[in-house]
C-alpha angles and dihedrals in degrees: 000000000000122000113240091222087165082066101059097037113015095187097053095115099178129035142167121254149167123224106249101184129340102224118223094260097050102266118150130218131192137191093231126022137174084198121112113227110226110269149115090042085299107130113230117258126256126217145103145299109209111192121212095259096060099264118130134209122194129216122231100177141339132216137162121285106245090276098044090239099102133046129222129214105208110210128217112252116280104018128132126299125244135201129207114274086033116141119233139158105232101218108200108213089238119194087059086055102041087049095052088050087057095054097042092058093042085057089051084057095051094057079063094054090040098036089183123115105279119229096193155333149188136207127217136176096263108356127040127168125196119204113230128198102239130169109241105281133127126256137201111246088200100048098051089054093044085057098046097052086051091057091049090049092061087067096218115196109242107208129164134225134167131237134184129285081245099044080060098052094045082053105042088146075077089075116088095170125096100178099034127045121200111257125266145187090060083098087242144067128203107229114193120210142207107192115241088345110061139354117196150164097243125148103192139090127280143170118272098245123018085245092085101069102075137206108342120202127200103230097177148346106205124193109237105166152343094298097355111110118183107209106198127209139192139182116247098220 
């Protein structure tokens, strides 16, 4: 298994790790990573792997192993091989991360301004959208994003904590997904909050307090169905 190190400290950008198996592809798994695994519409970190002699690999992107259990740092063509019990300090490419963790936490917002069952999403490094089911109705651009940007200038603390698979299922209003349910069978379940905002399963990474992410714009709301809205988002700066 490889230790989620990302879920416990979000902003940890370097860590060291042993190689665990090299899978037949390349892929690389550690016992330990500060890497997110692409998922929840969350793309997977970049970085490098720098091995104790010097030598650097670059990432090019990471995923789950086939549990999800596991987490695979997928090299660029032509680096430097690696065998398993092999030392390495896992470099996260930062600003990409730190701006998808912006954003992440901005959509979770945005549920709490559109407090309607969301269909999908996606997260960028400076923009994201989710997609709501909505009755047909029309909706102010400029109010939405008016309300959103009240609700990041109070600067509320994010924070996580875990519950039980059945705690979950005695709270499904919980659930804001349509389309992807949290996990379960592990026995526990990561909740993000918001605090006094929002409260989530959610297992990806986000900013500290609400304040960092900045100034959010509403760039578009598309029609994409008969009661399926895409709010998109993007970063200010």
């Amino acid at each position: 298994m490889t230790e989620f190190l990302f879920r416990d400290d979000a902003t940890l950008r370097e860590a060291t790790a042993t190689v665990v198996t090299v899978e037949p592809d390349g892929g690389i798994v550690l016992d330990r990573t500060p890497f997110y695994p692409q998922g929840g519409g969350q793309p997977g970190d970049t970085g490098t792997l720098v091995i104790d002699d010097g030598r650097r690999i670059p990432i090019a992107t990471t995923r789950y192993g086939a549990d999800k259990s596991t987490i695979v740092h997928v090299p660029a063509p032509d680096g430097p091989a690696l065998q398993p019990g092999d030392r390495v300090t896992a470099i996260l490419d930062w600003e990409p991360r730190w701006n998808r963790m912006r954003v992440h936490t901005a959509l979770h917002l945005l549920t709490a301004v559109l407090p309607y069952p969301v269909t999908g999403g996606a997260i960028g490094e400076g923009d994201g959208r989710l997609d709501f089911d909505i009755p047909d109705a029309g909706f102010d651009k400029a109010e939405i994003e008016a309300k959103l940007n009240a609700l990041i200038a109070t600067d509320a603390e994010v924070r996580t904590r875990w519950i039980t698979d059945e705690e979950l299922l005695a709270n499904p209003g919980l659930v804001k997904t349509m389309s992807v349910k949290p996990p379960m069978g592990t026995g526990r379940i990561r909740l993000v909050e918001i605090v006094g905002l929002d409260l989530q399963p959610c297992g990806g990474t986000h900013v500290a307090r609400t304040g960092e992410i900045g100034t959010a714009v509403i760039t578009a709301i598309e029609k994409k169905g008969k009661q399926n809205r895409r709010v998109r988002v993007r970063l200010a700066d």
